[in-house]
N, C-alpha and C positions, 0 to 999 in steps of 0.2 A: 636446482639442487647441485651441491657443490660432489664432484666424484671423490670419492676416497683416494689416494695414494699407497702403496706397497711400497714405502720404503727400504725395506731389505729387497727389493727387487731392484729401488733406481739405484740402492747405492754400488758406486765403481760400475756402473752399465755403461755403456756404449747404446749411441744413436736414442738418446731419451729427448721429449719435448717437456716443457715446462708453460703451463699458465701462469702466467702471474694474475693477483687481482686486479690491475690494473688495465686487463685486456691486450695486454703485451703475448707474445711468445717467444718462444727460445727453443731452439733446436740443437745439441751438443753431445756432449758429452760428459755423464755426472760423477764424480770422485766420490769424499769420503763427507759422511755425516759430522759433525758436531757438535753435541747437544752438551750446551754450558749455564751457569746461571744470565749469562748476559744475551743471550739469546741463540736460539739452535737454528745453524747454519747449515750447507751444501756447499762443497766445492764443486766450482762448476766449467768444463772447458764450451768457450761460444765463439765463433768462429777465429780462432786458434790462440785465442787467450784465457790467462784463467781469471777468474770472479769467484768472488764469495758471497753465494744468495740468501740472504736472508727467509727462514721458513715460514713466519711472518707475512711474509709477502709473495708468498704462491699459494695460487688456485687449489692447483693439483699437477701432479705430472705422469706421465706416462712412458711405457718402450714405444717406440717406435716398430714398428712388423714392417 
């Protein structure tokens, strides 16, 4: 079972991890949401660069404690 996400929680947070569906993770830093007809994004900082993740293609994400 896939967890839910709070995204008003990951967005602009500090120290979040990211599942992707592909059994990847990602440990960073999350900016700002996107949500457009071409597809709703995450900006995302991963070790000290930025990317743009497609929502699409996460699990779920979480803070880090």
């Amino acid at each position: 079972m896939t967890k839910e996400t709070n995204w008003k929680e990951i967005e602009n947070a500090d120290n979040v991890r990211v599942f992707f569906k592909d059994g990847e993770v990602w440990e960073g830093d999350a900016s700002y949401l996107d949500i457009t007809d071409e597809g709703d994004t995450l900006a995302f900082w991963f070790k000290g660069k930025p990317y743009t993740l497609m929502l699409s293609e996460i699990d779920y994400c979480e803070r880090i404690k």
